[in-house]
C-alpha positions as CSV (number, residue, x, y, z in Angstrom):
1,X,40.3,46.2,-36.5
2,X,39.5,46.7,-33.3
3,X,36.9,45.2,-31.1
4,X,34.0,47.5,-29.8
5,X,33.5,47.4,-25.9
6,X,29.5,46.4,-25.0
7,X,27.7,48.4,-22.7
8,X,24.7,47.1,-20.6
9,X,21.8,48.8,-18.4
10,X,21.6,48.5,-14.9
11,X,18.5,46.7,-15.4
12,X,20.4,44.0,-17.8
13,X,23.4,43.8,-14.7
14,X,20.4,43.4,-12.2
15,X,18.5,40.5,-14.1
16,X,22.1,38.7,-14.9
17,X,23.2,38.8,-11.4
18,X,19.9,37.7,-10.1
19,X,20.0,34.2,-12.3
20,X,23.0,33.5,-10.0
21,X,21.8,34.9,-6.6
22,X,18.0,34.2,-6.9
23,X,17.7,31.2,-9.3
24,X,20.5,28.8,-8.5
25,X,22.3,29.2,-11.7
26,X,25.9,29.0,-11.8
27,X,28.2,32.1,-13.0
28,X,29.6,29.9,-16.1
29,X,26.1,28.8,-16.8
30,X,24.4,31.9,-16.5
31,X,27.5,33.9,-18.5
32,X,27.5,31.5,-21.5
33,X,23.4,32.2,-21.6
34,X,23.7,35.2,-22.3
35,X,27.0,36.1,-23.8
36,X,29.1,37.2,-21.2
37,X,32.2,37.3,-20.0
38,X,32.3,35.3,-17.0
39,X,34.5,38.1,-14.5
40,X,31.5,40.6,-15.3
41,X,29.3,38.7,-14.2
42,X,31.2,37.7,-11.3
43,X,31.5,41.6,-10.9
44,X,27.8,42.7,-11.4
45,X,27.4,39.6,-8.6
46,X,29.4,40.8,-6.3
47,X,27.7,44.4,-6.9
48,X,24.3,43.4,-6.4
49,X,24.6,41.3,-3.3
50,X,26.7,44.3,-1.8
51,X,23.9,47.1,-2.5
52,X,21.6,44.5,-0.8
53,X,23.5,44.7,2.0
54,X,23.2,48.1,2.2
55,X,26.6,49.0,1.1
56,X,26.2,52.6,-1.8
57,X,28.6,51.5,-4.7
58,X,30.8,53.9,-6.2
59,X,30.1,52.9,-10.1
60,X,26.5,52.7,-11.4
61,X,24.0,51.3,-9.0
62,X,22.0,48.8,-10.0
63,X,19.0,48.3,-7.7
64,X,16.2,51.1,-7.8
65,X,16.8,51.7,-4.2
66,X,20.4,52.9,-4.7
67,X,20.0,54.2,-7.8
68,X,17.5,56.8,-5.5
69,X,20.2,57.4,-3.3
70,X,23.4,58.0,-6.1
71,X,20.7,60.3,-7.4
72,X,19.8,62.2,-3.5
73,X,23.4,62.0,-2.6
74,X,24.4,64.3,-6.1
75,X,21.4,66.6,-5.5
76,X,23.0,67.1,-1.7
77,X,26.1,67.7,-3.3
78,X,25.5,70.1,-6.0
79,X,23.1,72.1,-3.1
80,X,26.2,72.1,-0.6
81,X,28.4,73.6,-3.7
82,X,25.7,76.4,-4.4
83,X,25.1,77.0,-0.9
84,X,29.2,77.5,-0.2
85,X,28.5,79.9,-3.1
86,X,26.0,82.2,-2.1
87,X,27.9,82.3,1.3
88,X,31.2,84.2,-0.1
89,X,28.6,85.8,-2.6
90,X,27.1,87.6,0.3
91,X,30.0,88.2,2.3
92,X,32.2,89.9,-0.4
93,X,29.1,92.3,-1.2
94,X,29.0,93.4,2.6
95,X,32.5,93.2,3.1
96,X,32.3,96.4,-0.6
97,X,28.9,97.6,1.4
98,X,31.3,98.2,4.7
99,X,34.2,99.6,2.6
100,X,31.5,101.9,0.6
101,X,30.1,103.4,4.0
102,X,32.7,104.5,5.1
């Protein structure tokens, strides 16, 4: 039998690395609280106090504010994509207008 992987919310990752950072608790106090495994927690500690610093993390942020910018940064993207798009869109139809004009 094997044993299902948990998943948590970013909101459950913020509030568990916040008994550590912003309420004095230790990482093995605050894991056995609440079930965890102590290297997550050390983890979603690490995480957090990096996004404070201003640092954009490369798995799923956890505090609003760079959860805004994961979510502007893939809008940018995606736009950049279309916009490459449209430009060899438009210049293989004039490159056929040219050829038809002649």
């Amino acid at each position: 039998m094997t044993k299902q992987r948990r998943t948590f919310t970013p909101e459950f990752k913020r509030e568990a690395a916040c008994l550590v950072l912003d309420q004095g608790y230790s990482h093995t106090e605050a894991a056995r609280s609440l079930g965890l495994v102590e290297s997550a927690l050390r983890r979603w500690v690490n995480q957090l106090q990096q996004e404070r610093g201003g640092v954009t993390p490369t798995s799923k942020a956890l505090t609003p504010e760079q959860q805004k910018i994961q979510e502007l940064e893939a809008r940018i993207n995606r736009l950049e994509r279309e916009k490459s798009i449209l430009k060899k869109a438009t210049a293989l139809l004039m490159a056929e207008e040219h050829e038809r004009s002649r």
